[in-house]
DOLUMSE-414141 format. One record per residue (C-alpha): residue number from 1; residue in one letter; x, y, z. Coordinates in nm, 4 decimals. Example, Ala and Ser with C-alpha at 12.3 -4.5 7.8 and 13.67 -1.06 7.14 Angstrom:
<pts>
PT   pos   code          u          v          w
PT     1      A     1.2300    -0.4500     0.7800
PT     2      S     1.3670    -0.1060     0.7140
</pts>
This chain:
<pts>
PT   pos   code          u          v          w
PT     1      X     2.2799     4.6826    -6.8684
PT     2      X     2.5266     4.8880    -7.0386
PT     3      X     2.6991     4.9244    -6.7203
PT     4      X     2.7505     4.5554    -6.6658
PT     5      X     2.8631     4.5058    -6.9869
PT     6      X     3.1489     4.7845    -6.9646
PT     7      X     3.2530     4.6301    -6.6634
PT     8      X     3.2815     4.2937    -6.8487
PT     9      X     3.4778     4.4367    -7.1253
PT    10      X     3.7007     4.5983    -6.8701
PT    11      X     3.7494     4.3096    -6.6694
PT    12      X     3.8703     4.1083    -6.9933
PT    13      X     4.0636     4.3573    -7.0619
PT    14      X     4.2396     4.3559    -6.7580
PT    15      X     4.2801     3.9859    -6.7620
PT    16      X     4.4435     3.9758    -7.1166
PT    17      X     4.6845     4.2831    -7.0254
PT    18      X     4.7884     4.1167    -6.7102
PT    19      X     4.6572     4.4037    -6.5042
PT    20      X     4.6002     4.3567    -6.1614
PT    21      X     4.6040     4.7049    -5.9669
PT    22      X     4.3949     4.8857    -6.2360
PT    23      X     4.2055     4.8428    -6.5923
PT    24      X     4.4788     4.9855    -6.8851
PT    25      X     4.3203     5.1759    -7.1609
PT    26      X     4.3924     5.0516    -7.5264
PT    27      X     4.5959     5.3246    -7.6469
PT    28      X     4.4622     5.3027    -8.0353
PT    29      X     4.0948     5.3513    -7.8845
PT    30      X     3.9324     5.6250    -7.9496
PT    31      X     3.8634     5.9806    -7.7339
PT    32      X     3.4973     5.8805    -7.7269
PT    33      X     3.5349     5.5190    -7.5933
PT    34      X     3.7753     5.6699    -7.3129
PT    35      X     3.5021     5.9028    -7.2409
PT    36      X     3.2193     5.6346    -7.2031
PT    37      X     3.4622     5.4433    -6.9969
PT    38      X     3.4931     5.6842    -6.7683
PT    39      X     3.0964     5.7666    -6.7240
PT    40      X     3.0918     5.3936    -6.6860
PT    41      X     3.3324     5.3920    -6.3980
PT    42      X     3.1751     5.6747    -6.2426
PT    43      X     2.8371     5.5068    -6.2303
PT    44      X     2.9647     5.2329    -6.0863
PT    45      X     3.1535     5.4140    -5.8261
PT    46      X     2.8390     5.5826    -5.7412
PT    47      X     2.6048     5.3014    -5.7323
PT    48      X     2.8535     5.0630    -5.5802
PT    49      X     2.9225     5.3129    -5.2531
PT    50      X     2.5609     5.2389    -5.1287
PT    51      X     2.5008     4.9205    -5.1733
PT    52      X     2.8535     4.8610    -4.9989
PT    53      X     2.7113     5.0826    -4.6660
PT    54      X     2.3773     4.8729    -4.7363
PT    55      X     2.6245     4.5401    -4.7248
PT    56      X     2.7678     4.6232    -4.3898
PT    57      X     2.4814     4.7353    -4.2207
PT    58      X     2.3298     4.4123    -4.3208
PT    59      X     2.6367     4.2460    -4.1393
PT    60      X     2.5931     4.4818    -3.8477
PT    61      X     2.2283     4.4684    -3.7727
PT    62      X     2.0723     4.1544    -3.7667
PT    63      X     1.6367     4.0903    -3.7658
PT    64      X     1.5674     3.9282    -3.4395
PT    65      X     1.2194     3.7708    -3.3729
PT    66      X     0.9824     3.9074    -3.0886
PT    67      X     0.9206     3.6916    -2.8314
PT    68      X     0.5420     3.6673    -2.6887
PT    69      X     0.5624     3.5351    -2.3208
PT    70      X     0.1918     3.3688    -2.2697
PT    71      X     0.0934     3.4004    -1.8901
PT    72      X    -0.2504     3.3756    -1.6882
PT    73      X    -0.4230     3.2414    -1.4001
PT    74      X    -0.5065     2.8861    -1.4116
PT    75      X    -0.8089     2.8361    -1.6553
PT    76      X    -0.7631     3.1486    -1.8326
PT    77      X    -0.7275     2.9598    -2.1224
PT    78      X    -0.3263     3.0193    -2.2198
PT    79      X    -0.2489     2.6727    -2.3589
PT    80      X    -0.5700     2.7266    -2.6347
PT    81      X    -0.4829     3.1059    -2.6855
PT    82      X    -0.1442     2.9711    -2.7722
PT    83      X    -0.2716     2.7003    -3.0109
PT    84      X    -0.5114     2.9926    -3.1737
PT    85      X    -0.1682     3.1962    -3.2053
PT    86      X     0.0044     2.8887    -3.4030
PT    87      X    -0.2869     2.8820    -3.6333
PT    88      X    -0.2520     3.2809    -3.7203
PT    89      X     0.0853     3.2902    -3.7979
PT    90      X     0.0834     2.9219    -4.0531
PT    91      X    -0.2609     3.0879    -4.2118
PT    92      X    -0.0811     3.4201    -4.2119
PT    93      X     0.2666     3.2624    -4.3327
PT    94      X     0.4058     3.4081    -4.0333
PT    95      X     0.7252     3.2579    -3.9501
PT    96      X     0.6366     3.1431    -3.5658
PT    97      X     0.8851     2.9377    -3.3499
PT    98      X     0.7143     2.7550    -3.0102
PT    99      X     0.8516     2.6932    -2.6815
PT   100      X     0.6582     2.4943    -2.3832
PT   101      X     0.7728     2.4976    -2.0531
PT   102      X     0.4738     2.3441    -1.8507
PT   103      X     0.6377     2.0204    -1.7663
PT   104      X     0.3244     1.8845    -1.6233
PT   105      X     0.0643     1.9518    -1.9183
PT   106      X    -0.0043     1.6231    -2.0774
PT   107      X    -0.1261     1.6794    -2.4178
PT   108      X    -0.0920     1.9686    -2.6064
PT   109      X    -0.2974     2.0796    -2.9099
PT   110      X     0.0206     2.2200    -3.0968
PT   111      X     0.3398     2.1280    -3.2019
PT   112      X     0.6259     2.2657    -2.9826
PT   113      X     0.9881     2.3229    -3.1426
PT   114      X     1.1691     2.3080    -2.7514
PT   115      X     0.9303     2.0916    -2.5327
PT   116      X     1.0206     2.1020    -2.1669
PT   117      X     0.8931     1.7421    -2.1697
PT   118      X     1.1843     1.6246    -2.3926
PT   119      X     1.4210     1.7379    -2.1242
PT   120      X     1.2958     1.6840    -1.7559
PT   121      X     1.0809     1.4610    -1.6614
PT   122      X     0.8238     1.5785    -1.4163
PT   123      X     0.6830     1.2806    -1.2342
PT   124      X     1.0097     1.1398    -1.2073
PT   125      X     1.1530     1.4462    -1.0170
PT   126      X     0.8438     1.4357    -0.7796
PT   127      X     0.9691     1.0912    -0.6990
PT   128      X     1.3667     1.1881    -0.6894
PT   129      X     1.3094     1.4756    -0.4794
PT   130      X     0.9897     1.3464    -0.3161
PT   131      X     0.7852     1.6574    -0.3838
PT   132      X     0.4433     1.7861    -0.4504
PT   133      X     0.2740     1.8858    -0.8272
PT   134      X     0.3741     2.2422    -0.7734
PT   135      X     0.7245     2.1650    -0.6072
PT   136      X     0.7710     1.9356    -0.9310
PT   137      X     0.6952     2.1885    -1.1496
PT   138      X     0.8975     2.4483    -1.0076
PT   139      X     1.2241     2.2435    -0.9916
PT   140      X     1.1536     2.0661    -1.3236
PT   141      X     1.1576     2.4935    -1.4144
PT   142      X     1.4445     2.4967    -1.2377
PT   143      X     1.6477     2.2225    -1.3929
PT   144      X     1.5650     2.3455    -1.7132
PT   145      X     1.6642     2.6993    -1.6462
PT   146      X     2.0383     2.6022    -1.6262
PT   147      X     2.0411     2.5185    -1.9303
PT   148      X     1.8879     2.7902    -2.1036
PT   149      X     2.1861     2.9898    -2.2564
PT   150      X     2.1361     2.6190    -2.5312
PT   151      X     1.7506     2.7538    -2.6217
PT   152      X     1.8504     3.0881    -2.6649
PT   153      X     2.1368     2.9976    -2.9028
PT   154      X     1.8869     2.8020    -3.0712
PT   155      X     1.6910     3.0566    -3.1408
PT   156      X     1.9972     3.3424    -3.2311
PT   157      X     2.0915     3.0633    -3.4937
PT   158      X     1.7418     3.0921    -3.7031
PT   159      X     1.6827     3.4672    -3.5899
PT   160      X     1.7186     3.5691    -3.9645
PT   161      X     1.4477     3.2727    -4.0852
PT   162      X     1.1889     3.3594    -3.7452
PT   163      X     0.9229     3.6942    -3.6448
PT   164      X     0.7947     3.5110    -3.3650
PT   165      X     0.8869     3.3253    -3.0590
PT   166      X     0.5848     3.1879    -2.8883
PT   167      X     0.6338     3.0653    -2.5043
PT   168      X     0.3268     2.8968    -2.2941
PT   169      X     0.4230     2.8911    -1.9024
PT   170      X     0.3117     2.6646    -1.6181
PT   171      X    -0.0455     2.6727    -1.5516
PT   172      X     0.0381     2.8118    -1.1935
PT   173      X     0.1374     3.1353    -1.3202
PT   174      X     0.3584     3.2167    -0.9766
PT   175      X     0.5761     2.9285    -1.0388
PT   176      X     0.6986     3.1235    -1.3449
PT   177      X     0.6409     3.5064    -1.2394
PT   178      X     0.7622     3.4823    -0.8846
PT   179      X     1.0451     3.2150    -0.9106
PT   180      X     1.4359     3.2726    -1.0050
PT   181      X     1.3921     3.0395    -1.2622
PT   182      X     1.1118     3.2646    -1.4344
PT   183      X     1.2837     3.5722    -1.3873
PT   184      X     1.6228     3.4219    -1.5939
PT   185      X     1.4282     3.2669    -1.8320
PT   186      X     1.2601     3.6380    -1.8574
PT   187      X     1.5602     3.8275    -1.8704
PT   188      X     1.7717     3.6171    -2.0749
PT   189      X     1.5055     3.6544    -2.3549
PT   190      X     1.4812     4.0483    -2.2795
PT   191      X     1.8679     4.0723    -2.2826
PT   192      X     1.8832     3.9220    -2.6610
PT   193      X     1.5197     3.9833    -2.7978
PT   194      X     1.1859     4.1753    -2.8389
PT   195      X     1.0165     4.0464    -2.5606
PT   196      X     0.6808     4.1391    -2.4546
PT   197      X     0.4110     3.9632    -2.1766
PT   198      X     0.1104     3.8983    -2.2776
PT   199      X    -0.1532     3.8793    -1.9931
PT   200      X    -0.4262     3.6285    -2.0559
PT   201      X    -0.7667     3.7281    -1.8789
PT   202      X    -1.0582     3.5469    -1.8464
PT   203      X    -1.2804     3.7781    -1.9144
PT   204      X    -1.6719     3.6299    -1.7572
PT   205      X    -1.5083     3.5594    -1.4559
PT   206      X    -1.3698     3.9019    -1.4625
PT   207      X    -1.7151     4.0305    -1.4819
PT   208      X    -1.7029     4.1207    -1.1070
PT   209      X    -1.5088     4.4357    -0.9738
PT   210      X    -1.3517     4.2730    -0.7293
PT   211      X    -1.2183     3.9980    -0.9045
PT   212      X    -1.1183     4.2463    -1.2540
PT   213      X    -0.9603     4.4507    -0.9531
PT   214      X    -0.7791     4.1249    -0.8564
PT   215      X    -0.6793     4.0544    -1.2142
PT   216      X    -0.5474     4.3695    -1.2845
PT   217      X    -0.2906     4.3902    -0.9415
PT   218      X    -0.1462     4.1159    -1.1009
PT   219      X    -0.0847     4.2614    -1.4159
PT   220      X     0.0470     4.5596    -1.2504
PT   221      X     0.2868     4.3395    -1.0216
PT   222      X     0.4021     4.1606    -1.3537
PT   223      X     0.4514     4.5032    -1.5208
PT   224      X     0.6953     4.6403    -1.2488
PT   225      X     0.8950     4.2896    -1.1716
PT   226      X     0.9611     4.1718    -1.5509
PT   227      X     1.0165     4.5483    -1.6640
PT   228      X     0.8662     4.4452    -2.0185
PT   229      X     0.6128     4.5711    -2.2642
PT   230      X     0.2551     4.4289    -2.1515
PT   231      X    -0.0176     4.3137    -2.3378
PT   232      X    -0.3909     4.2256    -2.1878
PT   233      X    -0.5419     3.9802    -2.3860
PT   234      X    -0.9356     3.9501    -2.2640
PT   235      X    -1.0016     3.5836    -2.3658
PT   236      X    -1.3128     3.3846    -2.4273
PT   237      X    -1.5007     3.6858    -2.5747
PT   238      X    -1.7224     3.4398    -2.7908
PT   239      X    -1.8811     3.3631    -2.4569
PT   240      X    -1.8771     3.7261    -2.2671
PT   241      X    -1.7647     4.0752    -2.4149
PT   242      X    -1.4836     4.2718    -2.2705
PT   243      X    -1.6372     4.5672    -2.3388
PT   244      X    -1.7405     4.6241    -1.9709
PT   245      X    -1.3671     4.5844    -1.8517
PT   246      X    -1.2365     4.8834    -2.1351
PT   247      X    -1.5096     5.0659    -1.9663
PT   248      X    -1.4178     5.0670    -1.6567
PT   249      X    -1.0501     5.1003    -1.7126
PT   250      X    -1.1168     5.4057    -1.9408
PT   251      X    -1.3789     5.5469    -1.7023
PT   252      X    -1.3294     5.6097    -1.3103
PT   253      X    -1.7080     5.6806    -1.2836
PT   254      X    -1.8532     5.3982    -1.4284
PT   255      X    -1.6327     5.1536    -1.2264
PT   256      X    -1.7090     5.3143    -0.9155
PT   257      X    -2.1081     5.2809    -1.0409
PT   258      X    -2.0271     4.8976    -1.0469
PT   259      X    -1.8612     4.8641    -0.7323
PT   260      X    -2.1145     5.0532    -0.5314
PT   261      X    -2.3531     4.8009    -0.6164
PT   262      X    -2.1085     4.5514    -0.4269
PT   263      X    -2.1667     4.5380    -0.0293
PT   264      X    -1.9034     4.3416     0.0911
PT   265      X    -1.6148     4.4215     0.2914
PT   266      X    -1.3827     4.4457    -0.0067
PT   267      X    -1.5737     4.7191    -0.2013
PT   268      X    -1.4063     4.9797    -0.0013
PT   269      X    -1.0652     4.8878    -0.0960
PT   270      X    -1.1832     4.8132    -0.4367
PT   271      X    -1.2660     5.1800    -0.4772
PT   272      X    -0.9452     5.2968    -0.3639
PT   273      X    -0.7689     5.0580    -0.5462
PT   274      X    -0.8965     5.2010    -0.8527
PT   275      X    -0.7889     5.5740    -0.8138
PT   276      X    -0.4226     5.3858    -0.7865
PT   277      X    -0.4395     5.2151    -1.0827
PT   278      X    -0.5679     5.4907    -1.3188
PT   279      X    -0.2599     5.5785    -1.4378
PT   280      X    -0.1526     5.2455    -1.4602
PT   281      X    -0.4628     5.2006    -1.7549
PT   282      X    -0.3079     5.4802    -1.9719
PT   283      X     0.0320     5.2289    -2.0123
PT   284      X    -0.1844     4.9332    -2.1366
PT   285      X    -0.2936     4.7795    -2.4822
PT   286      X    -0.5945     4.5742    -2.3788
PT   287      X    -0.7781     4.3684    -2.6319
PT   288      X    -1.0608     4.1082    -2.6760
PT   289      X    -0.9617     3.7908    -2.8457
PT   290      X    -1.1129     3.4443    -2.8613
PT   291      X    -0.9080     3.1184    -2.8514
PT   292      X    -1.1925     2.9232    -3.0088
PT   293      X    -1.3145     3.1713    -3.2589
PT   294      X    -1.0056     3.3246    -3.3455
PT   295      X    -1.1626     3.6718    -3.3419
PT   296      X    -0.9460     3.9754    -3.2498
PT   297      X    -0.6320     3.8536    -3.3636
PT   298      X    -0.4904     4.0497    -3.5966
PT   299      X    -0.5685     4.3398    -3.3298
PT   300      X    -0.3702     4.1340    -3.0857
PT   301      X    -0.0480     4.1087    -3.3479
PT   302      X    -0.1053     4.4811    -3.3981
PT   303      X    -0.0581     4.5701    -3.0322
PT   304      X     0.2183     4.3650    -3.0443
PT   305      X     0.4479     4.4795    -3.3152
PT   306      X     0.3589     4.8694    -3.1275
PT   307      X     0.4821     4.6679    -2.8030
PT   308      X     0.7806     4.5993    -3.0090
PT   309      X     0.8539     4.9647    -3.1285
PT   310      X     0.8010     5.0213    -2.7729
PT   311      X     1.0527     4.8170    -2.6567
PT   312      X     1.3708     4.9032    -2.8498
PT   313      X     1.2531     5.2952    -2.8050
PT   314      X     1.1407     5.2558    -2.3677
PT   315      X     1.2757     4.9289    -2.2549
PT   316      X     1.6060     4.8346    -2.4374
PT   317      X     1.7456     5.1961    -2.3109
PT   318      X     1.6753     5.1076    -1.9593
PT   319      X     1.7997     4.7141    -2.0063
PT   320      X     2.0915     4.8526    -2.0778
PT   321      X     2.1262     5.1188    -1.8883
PT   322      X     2.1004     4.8593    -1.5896
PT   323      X     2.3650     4.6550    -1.7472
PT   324      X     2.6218     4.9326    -1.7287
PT   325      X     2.5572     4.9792    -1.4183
PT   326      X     2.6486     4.5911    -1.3429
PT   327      X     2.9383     4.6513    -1.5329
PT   328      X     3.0505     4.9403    -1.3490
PT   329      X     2.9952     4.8378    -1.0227
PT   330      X     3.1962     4.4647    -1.1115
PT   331      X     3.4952     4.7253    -1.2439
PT   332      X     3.4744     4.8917    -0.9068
PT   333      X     3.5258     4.5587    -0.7305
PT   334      X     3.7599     4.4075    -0.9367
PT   335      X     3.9265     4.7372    -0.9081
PT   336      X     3.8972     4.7464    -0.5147
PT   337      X     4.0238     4.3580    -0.5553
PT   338      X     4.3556     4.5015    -0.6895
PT   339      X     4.3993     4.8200    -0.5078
PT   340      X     4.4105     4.5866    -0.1874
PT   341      X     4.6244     4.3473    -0.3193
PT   342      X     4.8641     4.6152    -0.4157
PT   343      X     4.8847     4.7274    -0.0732
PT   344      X     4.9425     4.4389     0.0803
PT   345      X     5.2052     4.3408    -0.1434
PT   346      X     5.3682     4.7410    -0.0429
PT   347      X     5.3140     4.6237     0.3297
PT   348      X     5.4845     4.2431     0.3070
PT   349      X     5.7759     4.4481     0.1087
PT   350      X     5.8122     4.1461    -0.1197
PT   351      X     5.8634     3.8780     0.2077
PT   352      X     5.7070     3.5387     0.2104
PT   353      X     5.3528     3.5827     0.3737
PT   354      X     5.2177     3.2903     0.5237
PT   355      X     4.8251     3.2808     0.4934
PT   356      X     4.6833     3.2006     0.8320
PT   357      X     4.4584     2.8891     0.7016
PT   358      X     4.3216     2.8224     1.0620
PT   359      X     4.4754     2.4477     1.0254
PT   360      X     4.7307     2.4991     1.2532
PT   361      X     4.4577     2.6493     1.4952
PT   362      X     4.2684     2.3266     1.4362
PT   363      X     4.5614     2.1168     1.5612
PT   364      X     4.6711     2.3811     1.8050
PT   365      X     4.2957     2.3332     1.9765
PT   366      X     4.2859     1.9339     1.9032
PT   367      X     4.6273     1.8693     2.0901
PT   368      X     4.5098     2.1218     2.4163
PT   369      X     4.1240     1.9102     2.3839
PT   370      X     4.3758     1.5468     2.3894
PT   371      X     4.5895     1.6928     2.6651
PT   372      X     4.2949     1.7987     2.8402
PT   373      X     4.1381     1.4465     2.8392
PT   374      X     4.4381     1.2887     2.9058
PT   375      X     4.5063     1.4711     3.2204
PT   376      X     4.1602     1.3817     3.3154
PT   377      X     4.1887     1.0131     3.2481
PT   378      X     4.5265     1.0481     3.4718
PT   379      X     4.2760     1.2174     3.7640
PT   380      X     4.0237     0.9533     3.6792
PT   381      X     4.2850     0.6755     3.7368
PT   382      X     4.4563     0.8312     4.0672
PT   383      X     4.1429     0.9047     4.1975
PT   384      X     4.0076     0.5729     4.1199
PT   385      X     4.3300     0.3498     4.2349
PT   386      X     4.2680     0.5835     4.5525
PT   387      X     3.9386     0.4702     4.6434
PT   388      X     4.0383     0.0974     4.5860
PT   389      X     4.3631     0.1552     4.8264
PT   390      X     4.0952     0.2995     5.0950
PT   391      X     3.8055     0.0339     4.9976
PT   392      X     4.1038    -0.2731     5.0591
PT   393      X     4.2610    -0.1398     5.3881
PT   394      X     3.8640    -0.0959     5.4960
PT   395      X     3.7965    -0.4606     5.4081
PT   396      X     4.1121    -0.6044     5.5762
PT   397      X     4.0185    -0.4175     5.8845
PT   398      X     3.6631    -0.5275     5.8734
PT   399      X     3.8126    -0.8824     5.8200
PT   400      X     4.0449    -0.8074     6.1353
PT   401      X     3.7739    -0.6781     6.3206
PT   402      X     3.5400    -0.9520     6.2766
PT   403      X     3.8795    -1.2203     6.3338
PT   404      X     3.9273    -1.1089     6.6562
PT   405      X     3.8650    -1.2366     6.9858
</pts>
């Protein structure tokens, strides 16, 4: 307080003396006011310097949300796990933001802030393009995809007011995993954002070791294409527990226990299978949550925000490490681009150079086809008046032939 008001006092001062550079002493004060002045100034030197730094790193770095990317196998149960995450964050006051791009789901139990919906319309590209549900779904994706440098300026414009960006994907989770569309909706969220996948399994169908074998390729095949922080989210726990599937992903033993009891034909590549993915376990956050109950949630935002830490320390590095290397290797081209053209600009020693557009070929070839024909019509025509000339003298000797007597 005594600081602010010094700095008042000096800034009237200034004002009345007409001072603009720096604050003029009053020559009649006394040696202890010049004294507290300069403490005053001082302190504020000193307690002005950080809060300056703290000013432009403020303007420097800028909060970005973290983008949850909801995929699963059809009847996982993504769509409700979404609409459980909504809940969370308003309970929570948890600043969400929620994007939908399953053109072809008809209602959905949450509000949506970009809807897919509001932009392409599904049935009526099935009928434009005369396509099936899933070829409708992927090109509605694929419409939509051009255009989605708009959503993620959207987003970059309430980054500071947002911590989470929640996206639900097509039920037909290889219409978004294994399409272009899906991969540049992927990476243009990774290229500006936190992003992290979250896997959604349903976990009493998983119950079998064949079919948790199945589920868990795919989350290894997800891992390796989008390059992003994954998150296994065993649904529907209220109905089944996941503690089987930690069990056997943690143990080798136990899950070989479970698929021994299994006599089909696939056991034996289930088995082997499983010595593969081992190490792939140790890289995963797996946890049970329930998109009725709401149970294991704040578990589930846990692994999250450590997916998050993850991803600025593991996968930002290597995102742009990659994008270096695009940059370099356009430089070398561009590069290569002008080294040539400076060559052939040495080589034509400043003359005209007249680019060979294959027009005059064109012509060149169309006049020799016209010539051609027309010297066969000329053939034609000699060859036909020929035959007439023998056909007529035939006839008039036939007709003097059968005239004489």
């Amino acid at each position: 307080m005594d600081i602010d008001s010094d700095f008042g006092k000096m800034n009237i001062k200034a004002a009345n003396e007409g001072s603009s550079s720096s604050v003029q002493l009053d020559s009649k004060g006394t040696v202890e006011e010049k004294e507290e002045l300069t403490e005053s100034m001082d302190k504020i030197d000193i307690q002005q310097s950080p809060s300056g730094q703290a000013g432009s790193s403020s303007l420097n770095f800028k909060r970005k949300p973290v983008v949850i990317i909801v995929v699963g196998m059809a009847g996982s149960g993504k769509t409700t796990f979404l609409h459980r995450l909504v809940c969370h964050t308003q309970a929570a006051n948890i600043r969400g933001y929620v994007l939908n791009l399953d053109p072809a789901v008809m209602t959905l139990p949450f509000g949506a802030n970009i809807d897919i919906r509001d932009t392409v319309r599904y049935k009526e590209v099935m009928k434009q393009f005369n396509l099936g549900p899933n070829g409708g779904i992927l090109t509605s994706l694929n419409l939509f995809a051009t255009k989605f440098d708009e959503v993620i300026s959207t987003i970059e414009r309430r980054a500071d007011q947002l911590d989470y960006v929640l996206v639900d994907t097509p039920g037909q989770i290889e219409i978004f995993t294994w399409s272009a569309s899906g991969a540049i909706i992927t990476e243009a969220f990774a290229s500006t954002f936190p992003t992290i996948i979250a896997y959604v399994i349903d976990t009493p169908r998983s119950s079998s070791p064949t079919t948790f074998m199945s589920n868990m390729l795919y989350a290894c095949s997800i891992l390796y294409k989008t390059r992003l922080p994954l998150v296994l989210a065993f649904n529907k726990i209220d109905v089944a527990q996941h503690q089987f599937a930690l069990e056997w992903m943690e143990d080798f033993e136990a899950f070989q226990a479970a698929v021994s009891s299994d006599h089909s034909y696939t056991s034996t590549l289930t088995a082997s299978l499983s010595l593969v993915l081992d190490e792939f376990y140790k890289n995963l956050k797996s946890i049970g949550v329930s998109a009725v109950s709401g149970a294991g949630m704040d578990a589930f935002f846990k692994a999250i925000e450590a997916s998050a830490e993850e991803y600025m320390e593991t996968y930002k590095a290597d995102l742009d490490k990659r994008r270096a290397e695009k940059q370099r290797l356009e430089e070398e081209r561009r590069r290569e681009n002008m080294e040539k053209l400076r060559k052939d600009m040495e080589k034509s020693g400043g003359e005209t150079v007249v680019l060979t557009t294959g027009l005059k070929d064109k012509e060149a070839r169309r006049d020799t086809v016209m010539d051609k024909e027309e010297e066969e019509e000329d053939d034609d025509f000699e060859r036909f008046s020929e035959e007439e000339e023998d056909a007529i003298d035939e006839d008039e000797d036939e007709e003097v032939v059968r005239f004489s007597f």
